[in-house]
C-alpha positions as CSV (number, residue, x, y, z in Angstrom):
1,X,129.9,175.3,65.9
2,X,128.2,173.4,63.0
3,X,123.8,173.2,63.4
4,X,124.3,169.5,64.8
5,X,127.0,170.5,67.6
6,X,124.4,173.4,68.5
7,X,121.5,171.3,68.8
8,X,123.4,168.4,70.8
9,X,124.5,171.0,73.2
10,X,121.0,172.3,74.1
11,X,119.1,169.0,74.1
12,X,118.7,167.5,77.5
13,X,120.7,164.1,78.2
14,X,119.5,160.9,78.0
15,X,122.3,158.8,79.0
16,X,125.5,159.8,81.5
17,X,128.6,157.9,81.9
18,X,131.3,158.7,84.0
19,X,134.1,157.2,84.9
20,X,132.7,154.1,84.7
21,X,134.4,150.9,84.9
22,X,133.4,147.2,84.8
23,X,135.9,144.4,85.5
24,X,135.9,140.6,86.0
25,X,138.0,138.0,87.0
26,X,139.3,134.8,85.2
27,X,141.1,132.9,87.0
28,X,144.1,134.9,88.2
29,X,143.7,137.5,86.1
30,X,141.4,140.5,86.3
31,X,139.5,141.6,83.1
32,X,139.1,145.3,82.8
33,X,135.9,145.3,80.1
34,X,134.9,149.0,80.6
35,X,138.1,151.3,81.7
36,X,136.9,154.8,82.5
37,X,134.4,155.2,80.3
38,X,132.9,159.2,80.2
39,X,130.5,159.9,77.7
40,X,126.8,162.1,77.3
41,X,124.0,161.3,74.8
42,X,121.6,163.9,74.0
43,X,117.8,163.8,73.2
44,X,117.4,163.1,69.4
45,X,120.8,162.3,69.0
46,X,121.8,159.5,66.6
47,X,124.9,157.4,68.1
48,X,127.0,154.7,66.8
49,X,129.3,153.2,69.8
50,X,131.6,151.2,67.5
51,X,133.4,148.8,69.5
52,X,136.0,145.7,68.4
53,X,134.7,142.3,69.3
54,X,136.1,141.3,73.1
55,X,136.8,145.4,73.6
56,X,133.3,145.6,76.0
57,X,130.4,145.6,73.6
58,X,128.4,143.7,75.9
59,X,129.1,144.9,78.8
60,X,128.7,148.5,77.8
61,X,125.0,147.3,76.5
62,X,124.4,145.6,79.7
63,X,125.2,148.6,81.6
64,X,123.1,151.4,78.9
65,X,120.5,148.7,79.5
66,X,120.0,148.3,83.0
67,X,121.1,144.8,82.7
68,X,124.7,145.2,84.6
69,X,126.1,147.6,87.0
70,X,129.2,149.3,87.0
71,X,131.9,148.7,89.5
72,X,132.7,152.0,89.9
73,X,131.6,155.5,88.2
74,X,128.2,156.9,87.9
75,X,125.7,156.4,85.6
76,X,122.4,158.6,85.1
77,X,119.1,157.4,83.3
78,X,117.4,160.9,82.2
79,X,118.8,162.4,84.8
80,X,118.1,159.7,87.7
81,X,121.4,157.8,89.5
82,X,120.7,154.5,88.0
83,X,122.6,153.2,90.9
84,X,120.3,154.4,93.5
85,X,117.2,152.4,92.1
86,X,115.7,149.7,93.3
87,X,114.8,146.6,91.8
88,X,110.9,147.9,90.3
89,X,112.4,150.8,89.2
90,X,115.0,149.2,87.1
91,X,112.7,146.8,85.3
92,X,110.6,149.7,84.5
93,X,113.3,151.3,82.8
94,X,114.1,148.9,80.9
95,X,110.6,148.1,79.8
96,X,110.0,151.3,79.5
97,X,112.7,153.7,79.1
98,X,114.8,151.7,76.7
99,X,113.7,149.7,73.9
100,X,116.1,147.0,73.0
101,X,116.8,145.6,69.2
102,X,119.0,142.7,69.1
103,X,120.8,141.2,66.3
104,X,119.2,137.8,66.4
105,X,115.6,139.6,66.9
106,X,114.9,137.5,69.8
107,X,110.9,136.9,68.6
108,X,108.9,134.2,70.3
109,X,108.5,132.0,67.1
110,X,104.7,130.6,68.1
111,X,103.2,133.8,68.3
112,X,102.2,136.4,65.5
113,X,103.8,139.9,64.9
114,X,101.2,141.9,66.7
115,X,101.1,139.8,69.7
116,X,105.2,139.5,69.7
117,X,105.2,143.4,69.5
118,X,102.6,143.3,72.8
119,X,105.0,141.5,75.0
120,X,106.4,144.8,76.9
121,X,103.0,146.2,77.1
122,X,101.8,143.2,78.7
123,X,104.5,143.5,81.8
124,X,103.7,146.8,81.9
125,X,99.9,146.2,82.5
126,X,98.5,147.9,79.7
127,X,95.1,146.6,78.4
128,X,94.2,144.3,76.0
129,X,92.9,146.7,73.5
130,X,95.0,149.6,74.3
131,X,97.7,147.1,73.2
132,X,96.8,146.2,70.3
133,X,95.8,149.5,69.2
134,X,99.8,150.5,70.3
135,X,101.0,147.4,69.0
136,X,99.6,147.8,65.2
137,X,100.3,151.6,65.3
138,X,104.6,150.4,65.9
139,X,103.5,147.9,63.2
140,X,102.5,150.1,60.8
141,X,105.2,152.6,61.2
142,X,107.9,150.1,60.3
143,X,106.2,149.3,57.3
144,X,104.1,145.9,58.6
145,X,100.7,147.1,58.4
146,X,99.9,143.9,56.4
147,X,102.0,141.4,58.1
148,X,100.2,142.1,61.4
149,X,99.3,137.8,62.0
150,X,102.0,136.8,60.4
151,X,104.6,134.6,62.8
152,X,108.4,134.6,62.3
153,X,108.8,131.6,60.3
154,X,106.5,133.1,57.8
155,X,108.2,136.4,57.5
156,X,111.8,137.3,56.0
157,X,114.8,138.6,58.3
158,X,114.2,141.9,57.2
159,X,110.7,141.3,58.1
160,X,111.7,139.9,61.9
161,X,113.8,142.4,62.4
162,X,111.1,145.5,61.9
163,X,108.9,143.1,64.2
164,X,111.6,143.7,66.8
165,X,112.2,147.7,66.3
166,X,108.4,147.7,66.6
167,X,108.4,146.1,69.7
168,X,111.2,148.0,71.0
169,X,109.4,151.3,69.9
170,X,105.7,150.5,71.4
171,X,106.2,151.8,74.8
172,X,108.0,154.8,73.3
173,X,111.3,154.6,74.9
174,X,113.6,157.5,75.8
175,X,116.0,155.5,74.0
176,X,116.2,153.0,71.2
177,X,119.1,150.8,71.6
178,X,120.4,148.2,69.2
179,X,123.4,145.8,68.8
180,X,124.8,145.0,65.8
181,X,121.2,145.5,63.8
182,X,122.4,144.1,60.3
183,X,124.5,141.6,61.9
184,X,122.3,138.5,60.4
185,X,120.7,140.3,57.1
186,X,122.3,140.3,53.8
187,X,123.5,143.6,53.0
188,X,120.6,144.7,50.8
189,X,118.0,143.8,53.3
190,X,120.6,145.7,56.2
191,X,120.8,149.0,54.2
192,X,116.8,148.6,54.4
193,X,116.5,148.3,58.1
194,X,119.3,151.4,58.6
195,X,117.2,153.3,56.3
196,X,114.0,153.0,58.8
197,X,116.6,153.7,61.6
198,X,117.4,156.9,59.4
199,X,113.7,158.1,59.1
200,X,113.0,157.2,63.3
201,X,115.4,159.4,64.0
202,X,114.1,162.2,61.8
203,X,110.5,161.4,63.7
204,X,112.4,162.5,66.9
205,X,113.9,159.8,68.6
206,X,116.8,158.8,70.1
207,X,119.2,155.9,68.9
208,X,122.1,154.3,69.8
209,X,123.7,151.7,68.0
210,X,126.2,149.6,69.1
211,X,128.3,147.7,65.9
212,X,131.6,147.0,64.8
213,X,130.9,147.9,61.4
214,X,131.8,151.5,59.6
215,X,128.8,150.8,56.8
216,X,126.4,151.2,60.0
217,X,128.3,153.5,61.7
218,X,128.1,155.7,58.6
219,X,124.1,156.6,59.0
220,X,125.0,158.0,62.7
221,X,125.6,162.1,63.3
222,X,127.9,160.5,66.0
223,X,130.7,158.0,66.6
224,X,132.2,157.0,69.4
225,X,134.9,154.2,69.6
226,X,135.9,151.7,72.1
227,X,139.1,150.3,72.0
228,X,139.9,147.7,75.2
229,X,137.1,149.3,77.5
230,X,137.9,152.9,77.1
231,X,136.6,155.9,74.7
232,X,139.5,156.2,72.4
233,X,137.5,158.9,70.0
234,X,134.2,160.9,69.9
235,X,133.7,162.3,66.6
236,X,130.3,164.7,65.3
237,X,129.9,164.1,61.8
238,X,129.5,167.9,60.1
239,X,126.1,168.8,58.4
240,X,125.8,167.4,54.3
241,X,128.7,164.9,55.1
């Protein structure tokens, strides 16, 4: 067993699939989006989910997230049925729990880093200068010390985008989950941002991206792939590869 497989074994789990399906209808016919999907994800790991466009990449999101639930199967938040909690407890998981990057950074354009990177501490009550304090500390570890009143339209893509990991990472998450993170950067500026994904997840924390890209995919220690809703391979990438 290679250092990696060891260490995945003994971490504790994060995230629990099993069996879990998701289906829809359209029209007459019935959509099966997630198909029996089974997986673990381990403290500290470093997962890509690499899944085709239409094959359930949102919908496998929506459910890591909190955002959708299964139709059948189980699913287990750090060890809690996700499926047993109520409606308070699921917005604090995924304001607290899981910090979310998206592709098109999804920043409120009138307002200035810091305060955009304050937004989940506000819902989660925190005060006004314990959030800030938090809020410039994310700041500063993605590299924005100096861009801290800066608003989106004054700041690159690469820029926005660190804005958004640092307000996923301010309420320090269990997980930090992104969908396709390069998806609108060129590829210099994309190879920056996986770079900082690279050195979060040497500080100790837990990522899972979701992309359809094998560039991305590459800076994982795991990859999983979906092909039409269902786990077609699970692969641990071996030590100085």
């Amino acid at each position: 067993m290679s250092i990696n497989a060891a260490v995945r074994t003994a971490a504790n789990p994060v995230i629990e699939l099993h069996a879990i399906h998701r289906r829809y209808r359209m029209g007459s016919e019935t959509i099966h989006a997630l198909n029996g999907v089974t997986l673990v994800i381990r403290q500290n790991e470093y997962v890509a989910i690499m899944v085709p466009s239409g094959s359930g990449k949102s919908t496998l999101m929506n459910v890591i997230g909190c955002l959708d639930a299964p139709d059948d199967g189980d699913y287990r938040l750090n060890g809690q049925l996700v499926s047993r909690m109520n409606d308070r407890q699921l917005a604090h998981a995924r304001n607290r729990e899981i910090g979310f990057v998206f592709q098109t950074f999804n920043l409120l354009s009138r307002m200035s880093a810091l305060a955009n990177v304050e937004v989940p501490l506000v819902y989660a009550g925190v005060k006004r200068g314990e959030r800030h304090r938090r809020a410039r500390q994310a700041l500063e570890t993605v590299g924005l010390a100096d861009r801290l009143m800066h608003k989106p339209s004054e700041m690159s893509g690469g820029q926005r985008q660190r804005v958004a990991i640092a307000r996923a990472l301010v309420t320090d998450p269990s997980i930090l989950l992104a969908d396709e993170p390069t998806g609108n950067l060129d590829t210099a500026t994309g190879e920056d941002i996986m770079r900082l994904f690279d050195r979060l997840h040497a500080d100790g924390h837990t990522l899972i991206v979701v992309t359809h890209e094998d560039d991305i995919a590459r800076h994982a220690q795991r990859t999983i792939r979906l092909v039409d809703g269902a786990v077609t391979t699970d692969r641990l990438r071996v030590t100085g590869q």
